[in-house]
Steps between C-alpha positions, in 0.01 A plus 500: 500500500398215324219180605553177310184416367583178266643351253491409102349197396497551137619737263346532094810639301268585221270725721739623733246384831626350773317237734492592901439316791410713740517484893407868547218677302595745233305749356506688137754832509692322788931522434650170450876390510553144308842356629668183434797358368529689142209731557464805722267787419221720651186605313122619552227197441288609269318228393383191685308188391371195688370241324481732190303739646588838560545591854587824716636304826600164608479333872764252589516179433407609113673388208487807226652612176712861443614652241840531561791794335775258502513059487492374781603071662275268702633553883560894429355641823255769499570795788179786523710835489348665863510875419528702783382819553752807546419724868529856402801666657477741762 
């Protein structure tokens, strides 16, 4: 299942981060999935900046930096991938 969470504002080529704007919070180790017109990939954050500072978790309403494993485009929307948890089998 996946929560959109925001979208890119921003992207630095040269440093591969991308810019977020986020509605939901988001939180370092959390599974992403970037999706827009010519991008579409899912990756772990693991790194996260606001105003150049170094930061474990965001709260909505934040606008952060992540290192991103692929470019991404402004208006790419950014979905939280919501694990779920497997019931054992009886």
């Amino acid at each position: 299942m996946e929560v959109e969470i925001g979208k890119v504002t921003h992207y630095y080529n040269h440093l591969s981060v991308a810019v977020l704007e986020l509605v939901e919070g988001l939180k370092l180790g959390d599974k992403i999935h970037i999706f827009g017109h010519a991008t579409d990939f899912t990756q772990r954050v693991t790194s996260m900046e606001v105003e150049h500072h170094t930061v474990l978790w965001v709260k909505p309403g934040d606008n952060m930096a992540i290192k991103v494993v692929q470019p991404v485009h402004v208006h790419d929307i950014v979905y939280r991938v919501v694990e779920e948890e497997m019931e054992p089998t009886t």
